[in-house]
N, CA, C and O atoms as a DFTB+ gen file, in Angstrom:
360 C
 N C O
     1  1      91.459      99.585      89.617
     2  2      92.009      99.594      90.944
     3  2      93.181     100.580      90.978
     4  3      94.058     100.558      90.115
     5  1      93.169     101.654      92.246
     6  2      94.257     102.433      92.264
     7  2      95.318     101.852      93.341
     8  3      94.990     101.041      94.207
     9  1      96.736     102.405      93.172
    10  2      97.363     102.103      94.537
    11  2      98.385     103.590      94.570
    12  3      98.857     104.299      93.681
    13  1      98.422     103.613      95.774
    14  2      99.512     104.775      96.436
    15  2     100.483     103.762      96.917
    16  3     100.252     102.747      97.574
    17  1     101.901     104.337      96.357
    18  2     103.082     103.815      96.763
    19  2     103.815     104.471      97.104
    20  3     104.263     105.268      96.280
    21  1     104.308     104.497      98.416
    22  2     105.797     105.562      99.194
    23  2     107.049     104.565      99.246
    24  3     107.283     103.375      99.459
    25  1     107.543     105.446      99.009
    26  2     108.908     104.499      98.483
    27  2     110.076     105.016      99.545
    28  3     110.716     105.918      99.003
    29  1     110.415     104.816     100.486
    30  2     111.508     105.261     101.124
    31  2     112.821     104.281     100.571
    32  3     112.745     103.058     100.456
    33  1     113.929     105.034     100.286
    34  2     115.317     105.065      99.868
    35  2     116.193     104.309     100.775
    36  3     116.199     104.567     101.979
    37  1     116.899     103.432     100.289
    38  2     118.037     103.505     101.375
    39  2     118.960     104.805     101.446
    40  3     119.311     105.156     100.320
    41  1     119.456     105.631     102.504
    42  2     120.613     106.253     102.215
    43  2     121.282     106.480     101.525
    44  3     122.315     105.826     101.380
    45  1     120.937     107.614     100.734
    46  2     122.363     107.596      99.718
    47  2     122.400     106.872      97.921
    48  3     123.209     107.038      97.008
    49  1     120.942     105.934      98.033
    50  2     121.040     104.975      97.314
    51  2     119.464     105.782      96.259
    52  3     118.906     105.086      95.411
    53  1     119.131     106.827      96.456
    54  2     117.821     107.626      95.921
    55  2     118.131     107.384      94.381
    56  3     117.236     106.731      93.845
    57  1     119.120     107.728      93.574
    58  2     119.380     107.411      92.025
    59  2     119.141     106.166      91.876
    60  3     118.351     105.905      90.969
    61  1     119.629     105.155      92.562
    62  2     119.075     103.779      92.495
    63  2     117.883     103.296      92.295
    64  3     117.487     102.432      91.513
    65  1     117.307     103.977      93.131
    66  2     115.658     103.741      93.625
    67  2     115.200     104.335      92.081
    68  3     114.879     103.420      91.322
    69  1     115.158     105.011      91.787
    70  2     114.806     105.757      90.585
    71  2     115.095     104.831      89.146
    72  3     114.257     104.813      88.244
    73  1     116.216     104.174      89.071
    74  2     116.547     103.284      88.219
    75  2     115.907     101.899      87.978
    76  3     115.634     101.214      86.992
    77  1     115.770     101.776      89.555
    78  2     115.153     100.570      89.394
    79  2     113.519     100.646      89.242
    80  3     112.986      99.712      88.641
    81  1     112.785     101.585      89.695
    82  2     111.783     102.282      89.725
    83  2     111.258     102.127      88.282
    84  3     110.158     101.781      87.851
    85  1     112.502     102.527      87.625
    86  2     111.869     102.915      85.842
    87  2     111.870     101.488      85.083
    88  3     111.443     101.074      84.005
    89  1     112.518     100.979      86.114
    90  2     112.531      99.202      85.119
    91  2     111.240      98.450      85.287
    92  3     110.491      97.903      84.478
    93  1     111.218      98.592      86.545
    94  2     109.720      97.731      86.742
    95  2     108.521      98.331      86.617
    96  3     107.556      97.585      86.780
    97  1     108.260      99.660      86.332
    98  2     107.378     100.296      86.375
    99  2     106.614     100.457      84.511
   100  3     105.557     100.885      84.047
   101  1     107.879      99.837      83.948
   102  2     108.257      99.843      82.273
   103  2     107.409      98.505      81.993
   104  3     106.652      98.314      81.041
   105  1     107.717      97.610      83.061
   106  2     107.220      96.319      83.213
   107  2     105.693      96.101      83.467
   108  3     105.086      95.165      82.947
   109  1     105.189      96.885      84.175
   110  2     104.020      97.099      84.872
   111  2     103.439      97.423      83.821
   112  3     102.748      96.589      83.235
   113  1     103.594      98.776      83.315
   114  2     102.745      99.049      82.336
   115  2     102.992      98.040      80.970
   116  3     102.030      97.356      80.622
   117  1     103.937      97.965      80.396
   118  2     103.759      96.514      79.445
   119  2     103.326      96.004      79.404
   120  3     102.629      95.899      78.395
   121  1     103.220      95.013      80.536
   122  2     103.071      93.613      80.554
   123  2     101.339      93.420      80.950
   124  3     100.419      92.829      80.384
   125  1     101.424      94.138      82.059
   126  2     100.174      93.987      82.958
   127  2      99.201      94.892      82.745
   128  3      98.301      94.781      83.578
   129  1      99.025      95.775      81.923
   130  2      98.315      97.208      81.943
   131  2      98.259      97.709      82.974
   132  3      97.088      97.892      83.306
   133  1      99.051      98.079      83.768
   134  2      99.076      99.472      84.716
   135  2      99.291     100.478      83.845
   136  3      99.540     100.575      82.643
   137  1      99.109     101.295      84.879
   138  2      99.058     103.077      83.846
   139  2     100.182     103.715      85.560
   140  3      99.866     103.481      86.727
   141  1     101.157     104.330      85.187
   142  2     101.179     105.417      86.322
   143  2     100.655     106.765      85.970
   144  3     100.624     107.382      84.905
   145  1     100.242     107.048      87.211
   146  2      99.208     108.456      86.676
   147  2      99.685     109.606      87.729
   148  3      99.222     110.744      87.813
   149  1     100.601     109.097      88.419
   150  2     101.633     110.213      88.886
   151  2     102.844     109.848      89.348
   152  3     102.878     108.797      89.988
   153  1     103.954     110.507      89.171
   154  2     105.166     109.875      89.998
   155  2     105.529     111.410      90.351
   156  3     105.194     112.499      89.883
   157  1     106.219     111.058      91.209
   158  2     106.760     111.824      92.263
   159  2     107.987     112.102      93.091
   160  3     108.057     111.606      94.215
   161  1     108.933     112.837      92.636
   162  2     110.352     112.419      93.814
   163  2     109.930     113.915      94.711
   164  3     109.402     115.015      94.552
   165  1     110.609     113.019      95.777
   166  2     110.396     114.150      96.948
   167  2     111.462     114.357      97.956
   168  3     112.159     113.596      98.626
   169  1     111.380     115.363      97.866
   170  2     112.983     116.099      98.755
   171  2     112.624     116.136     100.327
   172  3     111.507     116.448     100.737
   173  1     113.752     115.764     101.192
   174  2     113.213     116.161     102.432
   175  2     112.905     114.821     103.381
   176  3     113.288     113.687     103.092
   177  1     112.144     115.171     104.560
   178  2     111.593     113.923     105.195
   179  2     110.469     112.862     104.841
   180  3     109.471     113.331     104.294
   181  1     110.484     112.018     104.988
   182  2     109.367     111.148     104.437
   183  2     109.701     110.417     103.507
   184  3     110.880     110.099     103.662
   185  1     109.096     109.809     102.254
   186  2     109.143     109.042     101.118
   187  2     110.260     109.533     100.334
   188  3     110.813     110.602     100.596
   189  1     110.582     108.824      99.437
   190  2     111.905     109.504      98.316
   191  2     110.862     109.594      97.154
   192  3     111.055     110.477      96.319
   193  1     109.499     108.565      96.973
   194  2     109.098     108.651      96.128
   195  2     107.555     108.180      96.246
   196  3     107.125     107.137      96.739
   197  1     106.795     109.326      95.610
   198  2     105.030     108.830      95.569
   199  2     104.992     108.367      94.646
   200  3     105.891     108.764      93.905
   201  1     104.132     107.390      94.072
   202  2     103.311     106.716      92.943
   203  2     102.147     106.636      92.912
   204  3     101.799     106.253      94.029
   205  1     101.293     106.772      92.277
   206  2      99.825     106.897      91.687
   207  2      99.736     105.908      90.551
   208  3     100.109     106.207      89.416
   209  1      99.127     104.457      90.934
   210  2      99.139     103.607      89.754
   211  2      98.133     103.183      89.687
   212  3      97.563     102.908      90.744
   213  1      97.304     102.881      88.106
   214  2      95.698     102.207      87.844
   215  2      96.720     100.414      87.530
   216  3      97.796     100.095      87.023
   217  1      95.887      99.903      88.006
   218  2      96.053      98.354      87.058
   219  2      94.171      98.100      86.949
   220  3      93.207      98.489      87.608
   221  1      94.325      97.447      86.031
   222  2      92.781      96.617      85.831
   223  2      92.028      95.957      86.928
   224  3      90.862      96.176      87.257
   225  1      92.873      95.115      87.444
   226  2      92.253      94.590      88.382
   227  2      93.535      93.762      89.633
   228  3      94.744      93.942      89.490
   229  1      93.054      93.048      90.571
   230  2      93.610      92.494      91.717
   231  2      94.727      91.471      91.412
   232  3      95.711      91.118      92.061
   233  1      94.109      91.018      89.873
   234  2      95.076      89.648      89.368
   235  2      96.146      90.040      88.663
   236  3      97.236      89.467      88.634
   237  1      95.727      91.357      87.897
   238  2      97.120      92.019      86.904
   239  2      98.398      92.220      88.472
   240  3      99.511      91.703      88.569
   241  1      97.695      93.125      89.475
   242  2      98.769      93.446      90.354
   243  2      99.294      92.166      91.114
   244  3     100.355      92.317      91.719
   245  1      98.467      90.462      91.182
   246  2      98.938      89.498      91.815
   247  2     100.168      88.496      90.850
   248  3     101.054      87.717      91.200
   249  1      99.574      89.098      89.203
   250  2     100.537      88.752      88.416
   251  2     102.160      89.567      88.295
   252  3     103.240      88.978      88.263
   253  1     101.976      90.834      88.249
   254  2     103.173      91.698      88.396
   255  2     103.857      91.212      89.274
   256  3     104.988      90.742      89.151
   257  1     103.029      91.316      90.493
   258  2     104.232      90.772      91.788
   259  2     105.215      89.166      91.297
   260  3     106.369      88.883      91.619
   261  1     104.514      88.584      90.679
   262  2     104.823      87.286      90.792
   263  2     105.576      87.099      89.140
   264  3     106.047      86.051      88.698
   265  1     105.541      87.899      88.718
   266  2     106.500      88.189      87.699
   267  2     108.275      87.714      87.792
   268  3     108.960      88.486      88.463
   269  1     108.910      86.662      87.238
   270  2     109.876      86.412      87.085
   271  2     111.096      87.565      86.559
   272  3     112.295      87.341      86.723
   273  1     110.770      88.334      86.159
   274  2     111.685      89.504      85.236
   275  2     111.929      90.211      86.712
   276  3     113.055      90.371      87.184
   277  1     110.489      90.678      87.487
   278  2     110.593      91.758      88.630
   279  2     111.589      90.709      89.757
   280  3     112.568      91.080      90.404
   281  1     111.095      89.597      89.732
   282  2     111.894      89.098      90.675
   283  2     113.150      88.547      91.073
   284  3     113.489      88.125      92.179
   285  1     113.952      88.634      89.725
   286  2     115.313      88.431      89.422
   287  2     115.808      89.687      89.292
   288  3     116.806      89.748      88.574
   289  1     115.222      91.259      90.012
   290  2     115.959      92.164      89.989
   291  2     115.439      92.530      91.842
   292  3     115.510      93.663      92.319
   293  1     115.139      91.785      92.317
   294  2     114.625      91.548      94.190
   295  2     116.702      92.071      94.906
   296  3     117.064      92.584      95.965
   297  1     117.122      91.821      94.261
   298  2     118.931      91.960      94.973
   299  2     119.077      93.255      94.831
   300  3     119.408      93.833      95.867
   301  1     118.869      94.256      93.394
   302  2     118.884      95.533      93.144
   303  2     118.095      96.298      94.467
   304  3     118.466      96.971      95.428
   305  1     116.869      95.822      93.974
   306  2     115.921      96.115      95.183
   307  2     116.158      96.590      96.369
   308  3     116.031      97.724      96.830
   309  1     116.646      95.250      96.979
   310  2     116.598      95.534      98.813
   311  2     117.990      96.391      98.757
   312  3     118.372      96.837      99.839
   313  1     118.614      96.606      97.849
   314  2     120.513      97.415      97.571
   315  2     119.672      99.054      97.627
   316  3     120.220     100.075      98.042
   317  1     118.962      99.016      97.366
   318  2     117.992     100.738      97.016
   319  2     117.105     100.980      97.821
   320  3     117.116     102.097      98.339
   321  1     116.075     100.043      98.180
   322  2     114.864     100.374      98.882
   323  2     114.779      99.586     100.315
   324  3     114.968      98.398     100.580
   325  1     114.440     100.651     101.099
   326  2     114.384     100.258     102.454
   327  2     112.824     100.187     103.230
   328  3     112.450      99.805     104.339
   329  1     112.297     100.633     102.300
   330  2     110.931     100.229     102.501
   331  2     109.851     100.883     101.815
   332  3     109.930     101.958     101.220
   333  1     108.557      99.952     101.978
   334  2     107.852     100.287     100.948
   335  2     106.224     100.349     101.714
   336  3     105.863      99.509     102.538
   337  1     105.200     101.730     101.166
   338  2     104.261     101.166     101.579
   339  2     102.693     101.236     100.302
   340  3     102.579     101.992      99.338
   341  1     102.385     100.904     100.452
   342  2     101.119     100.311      99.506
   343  2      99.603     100.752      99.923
   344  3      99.038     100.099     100.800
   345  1      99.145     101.510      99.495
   346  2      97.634     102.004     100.125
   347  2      96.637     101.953      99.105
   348  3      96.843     102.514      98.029
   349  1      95.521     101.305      99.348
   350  2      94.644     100.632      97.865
   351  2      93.450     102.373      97.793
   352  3      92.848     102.637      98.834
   353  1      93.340     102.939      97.075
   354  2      92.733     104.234      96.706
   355  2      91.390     104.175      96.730
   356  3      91.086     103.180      96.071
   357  1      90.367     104.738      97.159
   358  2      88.752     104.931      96.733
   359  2      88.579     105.160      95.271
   360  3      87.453     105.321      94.799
């Protein structure tokens, strides 16, 4: 299973996003077998950041989410990211 992720920044807060980005994404692939197979920062209008991620299947990504480690860093989070969007890949 692929997913596209746009990551819009809060203001100002783009190094953040990036930090926290590398924690859970460290997590993802660890824990759950995701792979990222592209990342992306982007200058300008739109997203601060693309992602290109494989996981195995529907349950690795229902487990990640529900991950205790990712979710005791949810305060970092909403401090960096102002929104997020998720698009499941062909």
């Amino acid at each position: 299973m692929k997913l596209v992720v746009l990551l819009h920044a809060v203001p100002g807060r783009e190094a953040a996003l990036t930090t926290y980005e590398d924690t859970v994404l460290a997590l993802l692939e660890g824990e759950y077998g995701g792979q990222v197979l592209q990342r992306l920062a982007i200058t300008g209008e739109g997203p601060t950041e693309v992602q290109v991620i494989e996981l195995p299947d529907e349950q690795a990504l229902e487990r990640f989410l529900a991950d205790p480690a990712r979710l005791a860093l949810e305060r970092e989070r909403a401090s960096c990211i102002a929104r997020t969007e998720v698009y499941r890949s062909r």
